[in-house]
N, C-alpha and C positions, 0 to 999 in steps of 0.2 A: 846781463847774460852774455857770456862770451860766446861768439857763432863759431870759434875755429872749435873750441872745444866741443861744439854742438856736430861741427861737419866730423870731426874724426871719431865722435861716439857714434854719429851713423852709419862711418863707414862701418865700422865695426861690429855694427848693431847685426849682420846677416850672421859673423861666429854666436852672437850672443841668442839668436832663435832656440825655444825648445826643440830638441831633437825631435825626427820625423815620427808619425806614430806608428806602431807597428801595423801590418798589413791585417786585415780584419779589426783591428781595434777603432772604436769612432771616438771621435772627438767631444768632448763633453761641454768645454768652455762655452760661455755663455758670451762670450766676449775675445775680440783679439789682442795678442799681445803685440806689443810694440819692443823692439831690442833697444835694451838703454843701457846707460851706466850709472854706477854710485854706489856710494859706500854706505854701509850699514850693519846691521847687527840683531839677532835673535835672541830672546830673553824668556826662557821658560820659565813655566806659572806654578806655583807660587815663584816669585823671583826672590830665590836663595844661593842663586849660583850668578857669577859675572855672567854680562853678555856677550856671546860668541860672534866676536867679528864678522859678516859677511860680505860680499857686493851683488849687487841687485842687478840681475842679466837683463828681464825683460818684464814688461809692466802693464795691464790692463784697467781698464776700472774695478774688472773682477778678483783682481790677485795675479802673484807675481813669481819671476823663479829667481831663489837666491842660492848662489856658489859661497859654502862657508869655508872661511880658512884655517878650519882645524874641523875634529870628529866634536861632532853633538849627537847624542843620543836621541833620534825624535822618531817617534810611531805617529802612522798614517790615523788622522781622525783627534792629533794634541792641538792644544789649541795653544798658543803662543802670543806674544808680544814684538811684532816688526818696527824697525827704529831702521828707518831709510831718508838718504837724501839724493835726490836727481834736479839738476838743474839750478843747484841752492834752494831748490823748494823741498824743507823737510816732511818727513810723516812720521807720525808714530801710529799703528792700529792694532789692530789682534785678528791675526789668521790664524787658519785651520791649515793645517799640513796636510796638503795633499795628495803628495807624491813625495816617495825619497828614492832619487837616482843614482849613479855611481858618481864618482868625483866628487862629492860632497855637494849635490844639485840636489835643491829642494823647493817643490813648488808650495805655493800657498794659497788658501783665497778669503778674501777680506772677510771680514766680520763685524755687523755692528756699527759702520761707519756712519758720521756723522752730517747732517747736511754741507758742513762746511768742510769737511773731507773730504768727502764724494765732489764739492765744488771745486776745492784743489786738486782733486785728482784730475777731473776732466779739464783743467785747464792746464796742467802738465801733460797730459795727453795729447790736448791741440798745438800747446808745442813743439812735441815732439813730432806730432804729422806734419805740422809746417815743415819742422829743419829739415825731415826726408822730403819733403817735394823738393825742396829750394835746394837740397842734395841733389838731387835725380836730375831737376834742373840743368844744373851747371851742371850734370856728369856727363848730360848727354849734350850737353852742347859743345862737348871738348870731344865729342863722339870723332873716332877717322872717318866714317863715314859721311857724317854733317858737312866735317872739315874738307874731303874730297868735295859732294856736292857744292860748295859754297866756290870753289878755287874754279870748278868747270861753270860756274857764272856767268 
């Protein structure tokens, strides 16, 4: 696993957050997401149509938000086929569309996953918490402030 490519998806990983929710609206997730990257692709059911390129913004155990690169026609409550890879760890499962936002952002949440999915997922997960601490880490160690205190020594 490359770390540079890990540190500049985290840096990144803050644009990659679901937008805020709106003011009286609560949150539903059962689970947090995490801001990642990777590439993948959406495949509606029956699969009679090619799969619609996307990339994968941000990721939980629960399901995830993907930015497609062209218009798919998908209503809230279709149930689909996700074909993602983060980290060189691939998935393939079937979400439920949960949301469909402007830009071509479309949330998901898993379906039916398997023990040994659900085991790769949480273990791309704790990857992913690792490279943001070990992120956070070095960010704040190169802090001005650190770097003041340290020189008044």
């Amino acid at each position: 696993m490359g770390s540079i490519t890990m540190e500049k998806d985290l840096k990144t990983s803050e644009e990659s957050k679901t937008p805020e929710m709106p003011p009286g609206v609560e949150e539903l997730r059962q689970s947090p997401r995490l801001g990642c990257r990777g590439i993948g692709a959406i495949q509606t059911l029956p699969a009679s149509a090619l799969p619609c390129p996307a990339k994968i913004l941000n990721l939980s155990v629960g399901g995830c938000l993907m930015e497609l690169k062209g218009p798919l026609d998908l209503a809230v409550d279709e149930i689909v086929e996700l074909i993602f890879n983060v980290n060189q760890m691939p998935f393939r499962v079937r979400g439920k569309v949960r949301v469909v936002r402007p830009k071509l952002l479309v949330g998901f949440q898993f379906l039916e996953l398997s023990e040994r999915t659900r085991w790769h997922l949480h273990e791309l997960i704790g990857e992913l918490i690792e490279g943001l601490v070990k992120f956070h880490k070095k960010d704040l160690a190169n802090h001005p402030v650190k770097k003041i205190r340290t020189a008044l020594k």
